[in-house]
PALUM-787776 format. One line per 3 residues: for each residue x negated, y negated, z of N, C-alpha, C. Coordinates in pm, 1 decimal. Each point is the difference from the previous one (the first is absolute). Layout:
N
X:Y:Z:X:Y:Z:X:Y:Z  ...
END
This chain:
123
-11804.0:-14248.7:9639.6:130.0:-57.9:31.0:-8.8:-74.5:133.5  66.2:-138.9:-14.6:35.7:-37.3:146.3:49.0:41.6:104.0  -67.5:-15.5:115.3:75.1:47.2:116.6:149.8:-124.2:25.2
94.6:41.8:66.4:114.7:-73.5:47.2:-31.7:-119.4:74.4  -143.7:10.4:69.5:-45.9:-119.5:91.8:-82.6:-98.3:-139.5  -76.0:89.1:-80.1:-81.7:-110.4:-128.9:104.0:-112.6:-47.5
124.8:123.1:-44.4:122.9:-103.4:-78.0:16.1:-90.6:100.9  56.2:15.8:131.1:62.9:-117.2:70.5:-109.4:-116.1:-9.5  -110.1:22.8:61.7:-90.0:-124.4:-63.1:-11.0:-78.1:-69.2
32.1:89.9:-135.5:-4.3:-120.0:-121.3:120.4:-41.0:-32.5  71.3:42.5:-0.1:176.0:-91.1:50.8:4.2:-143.6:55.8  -67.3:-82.3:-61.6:-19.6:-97.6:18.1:125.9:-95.9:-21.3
33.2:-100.9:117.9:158.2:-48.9:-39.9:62.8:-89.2:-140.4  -132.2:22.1:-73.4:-12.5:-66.9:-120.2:130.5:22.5:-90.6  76.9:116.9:34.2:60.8:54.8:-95.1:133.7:-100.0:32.6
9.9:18.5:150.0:115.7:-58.5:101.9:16.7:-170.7:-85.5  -124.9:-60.6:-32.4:15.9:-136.8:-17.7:99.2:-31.9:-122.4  42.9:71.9:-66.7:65.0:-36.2:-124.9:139.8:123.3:19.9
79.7:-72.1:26.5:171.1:57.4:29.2:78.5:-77.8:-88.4  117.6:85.8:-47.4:93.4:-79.9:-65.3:95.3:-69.1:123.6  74.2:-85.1:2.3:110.1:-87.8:96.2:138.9:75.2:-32.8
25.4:-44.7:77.6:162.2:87.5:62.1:77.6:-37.1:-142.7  -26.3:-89.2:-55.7:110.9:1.9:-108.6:-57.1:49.2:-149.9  -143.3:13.2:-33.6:-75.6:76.4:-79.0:9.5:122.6:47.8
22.1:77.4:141.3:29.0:174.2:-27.2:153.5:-9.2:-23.2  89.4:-79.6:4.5:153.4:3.6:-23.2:-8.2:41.8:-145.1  -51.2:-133.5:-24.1:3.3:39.6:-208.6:-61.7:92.4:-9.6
-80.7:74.3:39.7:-78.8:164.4:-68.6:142.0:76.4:46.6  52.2:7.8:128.1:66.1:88.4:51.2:94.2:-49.3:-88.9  77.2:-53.5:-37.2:105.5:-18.4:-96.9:1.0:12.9:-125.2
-114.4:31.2:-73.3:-16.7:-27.6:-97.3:-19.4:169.0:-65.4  -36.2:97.4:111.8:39.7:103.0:11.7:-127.8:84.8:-111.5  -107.3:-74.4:-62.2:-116.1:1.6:-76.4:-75.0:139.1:58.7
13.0:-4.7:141.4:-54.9:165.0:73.3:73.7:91.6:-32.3  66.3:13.8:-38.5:98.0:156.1:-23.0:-34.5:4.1:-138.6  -107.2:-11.7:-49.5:-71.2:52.5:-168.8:-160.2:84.4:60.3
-45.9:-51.3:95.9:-130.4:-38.7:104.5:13.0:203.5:4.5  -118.6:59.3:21.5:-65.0:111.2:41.0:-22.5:-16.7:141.6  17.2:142.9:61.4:-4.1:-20.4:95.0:-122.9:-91.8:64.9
-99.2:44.3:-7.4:-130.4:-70.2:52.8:-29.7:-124.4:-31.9  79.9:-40.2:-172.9:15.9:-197.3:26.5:52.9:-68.3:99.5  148.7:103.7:57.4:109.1:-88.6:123.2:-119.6:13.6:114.5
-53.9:126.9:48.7:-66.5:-21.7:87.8:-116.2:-95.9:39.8  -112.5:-3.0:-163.4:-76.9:-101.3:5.0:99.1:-140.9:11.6  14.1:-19.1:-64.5:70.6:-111.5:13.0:76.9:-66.6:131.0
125.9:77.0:51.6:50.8:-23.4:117.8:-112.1:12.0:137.9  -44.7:78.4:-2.9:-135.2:40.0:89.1:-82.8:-112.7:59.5  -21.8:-91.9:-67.7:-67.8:-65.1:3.1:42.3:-165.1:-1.5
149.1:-38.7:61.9:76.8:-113.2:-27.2:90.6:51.5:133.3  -60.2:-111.4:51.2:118.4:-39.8:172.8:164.1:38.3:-21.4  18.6:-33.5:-90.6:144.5:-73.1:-19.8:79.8:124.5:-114.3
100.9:55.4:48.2:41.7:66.1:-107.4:54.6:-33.5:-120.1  -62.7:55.3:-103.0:42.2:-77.7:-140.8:77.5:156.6:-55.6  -2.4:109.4:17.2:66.1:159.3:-66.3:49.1:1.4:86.2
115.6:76.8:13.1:99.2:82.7:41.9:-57.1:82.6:98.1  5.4:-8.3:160.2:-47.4:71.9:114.1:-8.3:151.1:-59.6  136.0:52.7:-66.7:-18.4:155.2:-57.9:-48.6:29.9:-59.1
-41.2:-70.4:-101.1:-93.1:5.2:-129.2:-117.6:-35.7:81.9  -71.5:-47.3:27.8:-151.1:14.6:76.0:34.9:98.0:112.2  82.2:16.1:57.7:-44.5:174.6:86.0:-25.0:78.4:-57.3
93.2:37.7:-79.0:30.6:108.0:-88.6:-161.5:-17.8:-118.6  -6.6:-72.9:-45.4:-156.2:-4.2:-79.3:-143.5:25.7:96.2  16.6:-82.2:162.9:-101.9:34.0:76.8:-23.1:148.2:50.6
156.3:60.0:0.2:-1.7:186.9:3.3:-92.2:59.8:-100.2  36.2:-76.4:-115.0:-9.0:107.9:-160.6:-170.4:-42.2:18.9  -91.4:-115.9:9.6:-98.3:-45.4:-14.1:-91.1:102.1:127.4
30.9:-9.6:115.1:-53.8:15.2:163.6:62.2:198.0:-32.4  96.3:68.9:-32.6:23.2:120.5:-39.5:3.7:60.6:135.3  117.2:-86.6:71.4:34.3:4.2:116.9:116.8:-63.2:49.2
54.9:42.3:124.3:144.2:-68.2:25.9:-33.5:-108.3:124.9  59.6:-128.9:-68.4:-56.0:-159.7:96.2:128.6:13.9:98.5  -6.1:12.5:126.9:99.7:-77.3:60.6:21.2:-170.6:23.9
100.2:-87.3:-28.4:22.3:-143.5:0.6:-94.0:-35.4:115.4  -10.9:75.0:158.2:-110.9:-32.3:88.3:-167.4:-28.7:-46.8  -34.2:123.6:-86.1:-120.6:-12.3:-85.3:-6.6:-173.9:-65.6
84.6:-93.4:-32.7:7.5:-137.6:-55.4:-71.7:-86.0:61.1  -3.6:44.7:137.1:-66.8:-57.4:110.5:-145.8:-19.0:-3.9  -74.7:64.1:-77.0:-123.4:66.7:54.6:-55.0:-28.6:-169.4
11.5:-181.7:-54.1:-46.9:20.6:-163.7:-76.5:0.5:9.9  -136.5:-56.8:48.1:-146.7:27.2:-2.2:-23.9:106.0:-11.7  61.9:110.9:68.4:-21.8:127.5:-50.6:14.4:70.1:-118.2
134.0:-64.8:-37.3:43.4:32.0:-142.5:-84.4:-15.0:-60.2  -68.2:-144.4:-5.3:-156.0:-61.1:-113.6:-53.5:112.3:3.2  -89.8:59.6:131.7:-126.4:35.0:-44.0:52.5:134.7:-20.9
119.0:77.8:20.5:20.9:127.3:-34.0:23.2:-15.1:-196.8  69.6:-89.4:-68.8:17.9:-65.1:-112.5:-143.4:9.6:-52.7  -77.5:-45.9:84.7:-137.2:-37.8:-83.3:-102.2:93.9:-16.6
57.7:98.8:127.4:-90.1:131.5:-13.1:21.7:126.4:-71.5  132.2:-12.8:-51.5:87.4:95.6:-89.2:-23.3:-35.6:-141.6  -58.1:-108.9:-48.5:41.4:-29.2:-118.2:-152.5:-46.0:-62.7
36.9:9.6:-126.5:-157.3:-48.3:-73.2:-60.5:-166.5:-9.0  110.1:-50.0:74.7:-14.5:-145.1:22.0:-94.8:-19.2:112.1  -112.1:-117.1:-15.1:-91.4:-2.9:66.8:-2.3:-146.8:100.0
144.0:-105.5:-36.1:-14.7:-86.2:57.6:130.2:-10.1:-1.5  67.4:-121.5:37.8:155.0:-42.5:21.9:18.1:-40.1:-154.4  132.1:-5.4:-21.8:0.5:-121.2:-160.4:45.0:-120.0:41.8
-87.9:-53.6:-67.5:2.8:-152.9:4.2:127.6:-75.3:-4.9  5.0:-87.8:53.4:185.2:-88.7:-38.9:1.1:1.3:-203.9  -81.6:-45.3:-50.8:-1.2:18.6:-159.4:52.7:117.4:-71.9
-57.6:136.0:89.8:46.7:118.5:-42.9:160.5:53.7:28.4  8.2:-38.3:156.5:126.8:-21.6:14.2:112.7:-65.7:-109.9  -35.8:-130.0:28.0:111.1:-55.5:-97.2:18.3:26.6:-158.9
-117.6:70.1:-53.0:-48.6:78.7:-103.8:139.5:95.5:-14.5  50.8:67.9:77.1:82.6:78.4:13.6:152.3:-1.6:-99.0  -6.3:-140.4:55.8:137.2:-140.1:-33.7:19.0:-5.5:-130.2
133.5:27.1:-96.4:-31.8:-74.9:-118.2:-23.3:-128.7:22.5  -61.4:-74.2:-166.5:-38.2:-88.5:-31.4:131.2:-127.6:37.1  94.9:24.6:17.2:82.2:-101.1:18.1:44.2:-26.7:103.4
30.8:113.6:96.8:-2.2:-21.4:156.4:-132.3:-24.8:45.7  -86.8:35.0:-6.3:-142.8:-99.2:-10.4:-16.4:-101.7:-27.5  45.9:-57.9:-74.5:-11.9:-170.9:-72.6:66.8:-55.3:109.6
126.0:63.5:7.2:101.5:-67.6:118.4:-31.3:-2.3:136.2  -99.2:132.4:43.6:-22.3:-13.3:140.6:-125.4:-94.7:20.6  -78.7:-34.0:-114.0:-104.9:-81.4:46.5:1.9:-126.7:-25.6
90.9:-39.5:-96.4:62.1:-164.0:-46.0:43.9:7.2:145.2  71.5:30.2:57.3:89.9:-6.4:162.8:-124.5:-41.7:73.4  -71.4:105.8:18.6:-148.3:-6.6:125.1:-103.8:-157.0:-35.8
22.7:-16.8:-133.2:-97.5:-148.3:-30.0:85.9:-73.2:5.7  108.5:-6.6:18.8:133.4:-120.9:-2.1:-37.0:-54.4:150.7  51.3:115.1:95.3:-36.2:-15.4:120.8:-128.4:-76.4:75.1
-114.6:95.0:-64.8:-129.4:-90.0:52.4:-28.7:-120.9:-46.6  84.0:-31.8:-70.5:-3.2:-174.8:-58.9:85.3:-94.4:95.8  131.7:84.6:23.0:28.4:-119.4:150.1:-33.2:-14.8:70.6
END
């Protein structure tokens, strides 16, 4: 098993390069598609995206049930930590990819959030 210093290493900001935009986490957050989500999907998922797309309570409350521990809102502070504690708890061996992420999405808020993202990079 990795040590906490191995993981931070390979935490490469690769993961960081692919974010949804302030109005692609609106439509997830509205669209309300996470409240079907297991706990450890909201966490993978939110975990790993700047920008809140779930419900602040619904990812605490899932990062408790996942981490099997009580987060104070101060703990929010300190996500790098979250990663590699996330990465060292779980059978996951790398970040998920933006693909896996949006994997998450139905097929139609998907169509919609990425017709939006290629609309954009065309102007």
């Amino acid at each position: 098993m990795e040590t906490a210093k191995e993981i931070k290493a390979s935490l490469t900001p690769e993961w960081m390069d692919k974010q949804f935009t302030t109005e692609q986490a609106i439509a997830i957050h509205e669209s309300k598609v996470w409240k079907e989500w297991t706990d450890e999907q909201v966490v993978r998922f939110q975990l790993f995206q700047q920008l809140l797309c779930v419900s602040f309570a619904r990812f605490h409350g899932a990062l408790e049930k996942v981490f099997r521990y009580p987060f104070t809102q101060s703990a929010f502070i300190f996500h790098k930590g979250m990663v590699i504690e996330y990465m060292r708890r779980t059978e996951h061996d790398e970040p998920p990819t933006f693909d896996e992420i949006v994997g998450y999405l139905p097929e139609e808020l998907r169509n919609a959030i990425l017709t939006e993202t290629k609309e954009q990079s065309n102007e």
